[in-house]
C-alpha positions, 0 to 999 in steps of 0.5 A: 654868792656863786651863781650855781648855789643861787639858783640851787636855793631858789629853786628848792625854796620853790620846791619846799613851797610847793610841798608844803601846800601839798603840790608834788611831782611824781618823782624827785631825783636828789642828788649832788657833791653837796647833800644839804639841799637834796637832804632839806627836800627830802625831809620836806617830802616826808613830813608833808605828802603823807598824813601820819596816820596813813604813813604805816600803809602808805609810806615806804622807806629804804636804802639802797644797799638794801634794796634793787631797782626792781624792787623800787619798781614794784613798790613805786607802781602799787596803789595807795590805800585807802589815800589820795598817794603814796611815798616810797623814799629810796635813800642812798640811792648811789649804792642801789644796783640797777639805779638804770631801771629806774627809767624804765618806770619814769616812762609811766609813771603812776599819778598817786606815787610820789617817788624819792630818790636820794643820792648822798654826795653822789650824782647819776651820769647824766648821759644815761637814760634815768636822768634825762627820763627824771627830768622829763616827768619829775623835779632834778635837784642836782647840788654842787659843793660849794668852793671855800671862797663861796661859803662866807657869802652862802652864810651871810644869806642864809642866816638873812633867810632866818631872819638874823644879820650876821657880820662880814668878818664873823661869817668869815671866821664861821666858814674858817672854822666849819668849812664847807659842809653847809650841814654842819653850817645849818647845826652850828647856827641852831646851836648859836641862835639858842645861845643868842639874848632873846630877841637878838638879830644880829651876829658879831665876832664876839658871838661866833667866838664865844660860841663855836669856839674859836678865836679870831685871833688866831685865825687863817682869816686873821693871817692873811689880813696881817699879811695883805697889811704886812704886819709882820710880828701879828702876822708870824705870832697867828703863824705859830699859833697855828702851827701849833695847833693838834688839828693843823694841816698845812695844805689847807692853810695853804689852799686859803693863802692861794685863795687869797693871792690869787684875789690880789693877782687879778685886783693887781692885773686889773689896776695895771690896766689903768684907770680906776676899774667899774665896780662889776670888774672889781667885783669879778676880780674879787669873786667871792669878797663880801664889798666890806672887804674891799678895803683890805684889797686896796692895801694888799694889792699895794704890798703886793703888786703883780710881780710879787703876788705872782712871787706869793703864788709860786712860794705857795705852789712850793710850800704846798709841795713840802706839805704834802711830803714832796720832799720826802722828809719828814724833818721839818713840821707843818707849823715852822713851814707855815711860820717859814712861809709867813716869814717868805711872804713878808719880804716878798 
């Protein structure tokens, strides 16, 4: 797992400990490209800070095209009734005007207020005053989306943290299917672990298959492992398989192939140096494979040494071009560019 979503995770595993023993700060500023983190404390927050029989007079929650900072103010410095605090939650707090003010309260804060701010996919300028005032006097969570490379190791660990094992290459296949949307990753296990025999604690292939709704078959992850093994007819039959699928855009296929390229161009540039590389400079040039797919490398980076990775990548960087209409002509398909492109590949 990146380094980034590491220490995001750690860090709102401390803040979902602390508000389920009842210890809060009086401000949480949530934000980031990714909403899930800052999504999974606030709704901590809510359940924990204020008993559901006090929440009618001490709860306020509200959105941020509907309300200004002023108003957040007010609301921020009354006191509880009849409690030990109070919650005033903003949500969509990116659409709020005058997000600024906000500073202005950060300077004294009230002890019995426990105030949210929740931006959804957005952050504050962090230049700005609000948010070196919310780090002085609060808790910052700041989230950044994950690259697609990451999110397979993201799953693995995640699914460690409920208690299940789930395969290398089926976490693979799920973070195929899914993307990078760790919400959406979040539904789909819940929906899987219901699925699963009771007592089931691990994830195979056949389980992410069977229940998401997808084949391994034919898969960008299955192509290019035919592509690092040069398989040519496997690999042109998941080529036109995908092609011919409704929802199939080439720029994405092509985003995953240049992923998968540039691996090989840094595992290829580090063997030409020499000897046989340390596992944490394998490990840096195969940033973001999960180790049970170092063997694949080994193969592919044979296939396709520096100068033909480099080939790959400016076939990829042209094809991408096409996808994306460079050309200006709508004549030829997605589907025969990928199978075009495959076929490129494969006589590389």
């Amino acid at each position: 797992m990146a380094k980034n979503s590491v220490n995001i995770d750690a860090q709102c595993a401390k803040i979902l400990s602390d508000v389920r023993e009842g210890r809060f700060s009086p401000l949480y500023l949530l934000m980031g490209d990714e909403p899930y983190y800052p999504e999974l404390v606030c709704d901590a927050i809510v359940q924990h800070c204020i008993p559901e029989e006090e929440k009618d007079f001490n709860e306020t929650i509200c959105y941020g095209g509907e309300v200004t900072a002023a108003q957040v103010v007010t609301a921020a410095r009354r006191f509880p009734m009849m409690a030990e605090r109070q919650l005033v939650v903003v949500k969509e707090a990116q659409q709020m005007k005058g997000i600024e003010e906000l500073a202005f309260y950060c300077a004294e804060p009230l002890d019995s207020t426990v105030l949210v701010v929740l931006l959804h996919g957005a952050s504050v300028d962090k230049r700005k005053a609000f948010y070196k005032a919310a780090q002085k006097v609060g808790v910052v969570v700041d989230s950044p989306a994950l690259r697609d490379y990451e999110i397979p190791n993201w799953i693995l660990s995640y699914y460690a943290s409920r208690g299940l094992q789930i395969d290398p290459q089926a976490a693979a296949l799920l973070a195929e299917s899914v993307g990078t949307d760790l919400s959406t990753i979040v539904v789909e296990t819940d929906k899987l672990t219901k699925a699963l025999p009771e007592g089931a604690k691990r994830v195979s292939v056949e389980d992410i298959e069977r229940n998401v709704g997808i084949s391994r078959q034919f898969s960008i992850f299955e192509l290019t492992k035919e592509l690092s093994y040069k398989h040519g007819t496997k690999a042109l039959k998941i080529a036109a398989h995908l092609g011919n699928s409704a929802k199939f855009a080439l720029p994405m296929a092509v985003s995953a192939l240049y992923t998968h390229f540039s691996r090989i161009l840094r595992y290829g540039a580090l063997l030409e140096r020499g000897g046989y590389p340390s596992p944490e400079d394998k490990a840096r040039a195969l940033a973001g494979v999960n180790p049970y797919f170092y063997k694949e490398y080994d193969t592919a980076v044979r296939n396709y040494p520096v100068r033909k990775a480099m080939a790959a990548i400016s076939l990829l960087c042209d094809y991408d071009y096409l996808g994306k209409g460079g050309d200006g002509t709508t004549l030829t398909s997605d589907g025969e560019l990928l199978s075009e492109l495959t076929a490129k590949l494969l006589n590389l």
